[in-house]
C-alpha positions as CSV (number, residue, x, y, z in Angstrom):
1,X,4.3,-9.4,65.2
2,X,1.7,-10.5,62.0
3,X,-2.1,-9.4,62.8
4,X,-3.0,-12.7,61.2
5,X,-3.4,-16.4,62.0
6,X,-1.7,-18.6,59.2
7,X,-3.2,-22.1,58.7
8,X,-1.5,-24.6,57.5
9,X,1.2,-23.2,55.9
10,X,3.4,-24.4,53.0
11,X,5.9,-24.0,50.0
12,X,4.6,-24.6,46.5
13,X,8.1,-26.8,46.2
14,X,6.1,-29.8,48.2
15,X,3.0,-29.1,46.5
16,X,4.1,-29.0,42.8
17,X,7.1,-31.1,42.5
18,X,6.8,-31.0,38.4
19,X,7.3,-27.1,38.9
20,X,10.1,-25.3,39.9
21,X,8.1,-23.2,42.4
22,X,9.2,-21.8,45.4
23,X,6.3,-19.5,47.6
24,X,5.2,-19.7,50.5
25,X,1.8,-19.8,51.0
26,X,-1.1,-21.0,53.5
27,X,-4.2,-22.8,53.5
28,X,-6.1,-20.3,55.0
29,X,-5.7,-16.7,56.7
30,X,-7.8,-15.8,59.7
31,X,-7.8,-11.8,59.9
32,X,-10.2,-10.7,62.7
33,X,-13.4,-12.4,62.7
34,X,-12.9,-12.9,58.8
35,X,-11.3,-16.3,57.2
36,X,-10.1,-16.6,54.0
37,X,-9.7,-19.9,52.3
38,X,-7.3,-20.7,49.7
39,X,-8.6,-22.4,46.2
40,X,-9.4,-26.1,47.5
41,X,-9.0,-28.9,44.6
42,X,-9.8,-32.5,44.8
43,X,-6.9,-33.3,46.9
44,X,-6.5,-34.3,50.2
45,X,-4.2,-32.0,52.4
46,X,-1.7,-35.7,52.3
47,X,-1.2,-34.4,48.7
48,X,-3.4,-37.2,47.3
49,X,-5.9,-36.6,44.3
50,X,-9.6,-37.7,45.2
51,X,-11.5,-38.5,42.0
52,X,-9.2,-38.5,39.0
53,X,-11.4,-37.6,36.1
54,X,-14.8,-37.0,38.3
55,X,-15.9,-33.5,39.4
56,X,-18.6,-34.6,41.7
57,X,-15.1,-36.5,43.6
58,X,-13.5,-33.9,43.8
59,X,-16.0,-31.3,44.6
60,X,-16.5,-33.6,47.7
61,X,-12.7,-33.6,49.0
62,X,-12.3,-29.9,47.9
63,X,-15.8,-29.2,50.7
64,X,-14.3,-31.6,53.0
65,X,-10.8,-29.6,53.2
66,X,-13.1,-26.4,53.2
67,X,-14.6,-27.6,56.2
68,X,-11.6,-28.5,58.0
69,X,-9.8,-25.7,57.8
70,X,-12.6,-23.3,58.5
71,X,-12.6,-25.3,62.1
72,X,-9.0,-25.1,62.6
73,X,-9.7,-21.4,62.1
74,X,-12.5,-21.5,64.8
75,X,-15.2,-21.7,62.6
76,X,-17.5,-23.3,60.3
77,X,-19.5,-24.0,57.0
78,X,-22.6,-21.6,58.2
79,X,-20.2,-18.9,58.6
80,X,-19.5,-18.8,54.9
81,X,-20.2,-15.3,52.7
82,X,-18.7,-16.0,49.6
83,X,-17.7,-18.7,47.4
84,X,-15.6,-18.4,43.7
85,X,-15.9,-21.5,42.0
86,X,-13.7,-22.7,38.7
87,X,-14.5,-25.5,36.6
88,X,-12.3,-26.2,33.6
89,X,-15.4,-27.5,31.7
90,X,-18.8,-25.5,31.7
91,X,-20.5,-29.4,31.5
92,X,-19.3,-30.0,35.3
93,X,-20.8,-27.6,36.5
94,X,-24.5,-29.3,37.4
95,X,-22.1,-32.0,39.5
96,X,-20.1,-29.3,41.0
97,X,-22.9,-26.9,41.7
98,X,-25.0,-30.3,43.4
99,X,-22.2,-31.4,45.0
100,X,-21.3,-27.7,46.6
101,X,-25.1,-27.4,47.5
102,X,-25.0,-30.7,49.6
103,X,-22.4,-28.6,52.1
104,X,-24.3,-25.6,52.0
105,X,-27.8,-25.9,52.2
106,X,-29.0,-23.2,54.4
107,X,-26.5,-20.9,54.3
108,X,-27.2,-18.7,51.4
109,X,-23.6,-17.3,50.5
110,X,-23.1,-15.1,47.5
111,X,-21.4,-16.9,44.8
112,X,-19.5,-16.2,41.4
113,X,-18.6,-19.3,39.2
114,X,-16.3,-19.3,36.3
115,X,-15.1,-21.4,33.5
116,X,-11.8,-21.8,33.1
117,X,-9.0,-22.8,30.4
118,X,-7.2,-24.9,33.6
119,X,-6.1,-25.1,37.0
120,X,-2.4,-25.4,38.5
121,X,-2.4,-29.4,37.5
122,X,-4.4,-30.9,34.4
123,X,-5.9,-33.2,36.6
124,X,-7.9,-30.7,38.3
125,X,-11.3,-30.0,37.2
126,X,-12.3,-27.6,39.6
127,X,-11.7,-25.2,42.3
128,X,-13.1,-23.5,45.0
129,X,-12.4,-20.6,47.4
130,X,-14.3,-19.3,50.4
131,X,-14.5,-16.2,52.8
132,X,-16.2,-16.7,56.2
133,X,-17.2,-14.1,58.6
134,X,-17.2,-15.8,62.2
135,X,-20.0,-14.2,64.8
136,X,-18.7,-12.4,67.8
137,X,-20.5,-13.9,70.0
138,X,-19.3,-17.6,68.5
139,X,-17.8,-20.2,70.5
140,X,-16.7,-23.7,68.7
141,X,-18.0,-26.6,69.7
């Protein structure tokens, strides 16, 4: 019996048709009261690429996906403690960093950042993963 909720699971097979992948993996994990999000990138969960060549684009789709999975987990954006952010070029990062900002003012998470060589696809300039601690006494609306 698994002691987790899965959301929106998947095989890397669909998601990386150029590779010759084969995992199975999930969107996010919801393990108690505490959600982890996978990395979210500039596309859509239709496998479409918001933003080809724009951070700020994709920073925006990446937070949108965020969003929606935290509420198919039973939760939401406040709830976030932690972000790790990757950018593949240390000059997105003011577009990233704005664009992140816009989705969490007011929430105060602890955040690391990084700059990295690449992501799994050239195309994608950045990255972002969350954990969320949901309140017990938290009922969605």
């Amino acid at each position: 019996m698994p002691t987790h909720t899965r959301i929106r699971m998947f095989n890397t097979k669909d998601t990386y048709p150029n590779q010759s992948l084969d995992n199975d993996l999930c969107q996010a994990v919801r393990a108690g009261n505490t959600i982890y999000v996978r990395g979210q990138i500039g596309t859509d969960f239709e496998g479409n690429l918001v933003g080809l060549g724009d951070p700020q684009a994709q920073t925006e789709q990446a937070m949108k996906n965020v969003k929606q999975l935290l509420e198919e987990a039973g939760s939401e954006l406040s709830h976030i403690v932690k972000t790790t952010t990757y950018i593949t070029d240390p000059r997105y990062r003011e577009a990233v960093y704005r664009e992140t900002g816009k989705w969490l003012k007011g929430v105060f998470p602890i955040s690391t950042g990084l700059v990295v060589a690449g992501l799994g696809q050239p195309e994608w300039l950045m990255e972002i993963d969350v954990i969320a601690v949901v309140p017990d006494d938290y009922t969605p609306a």
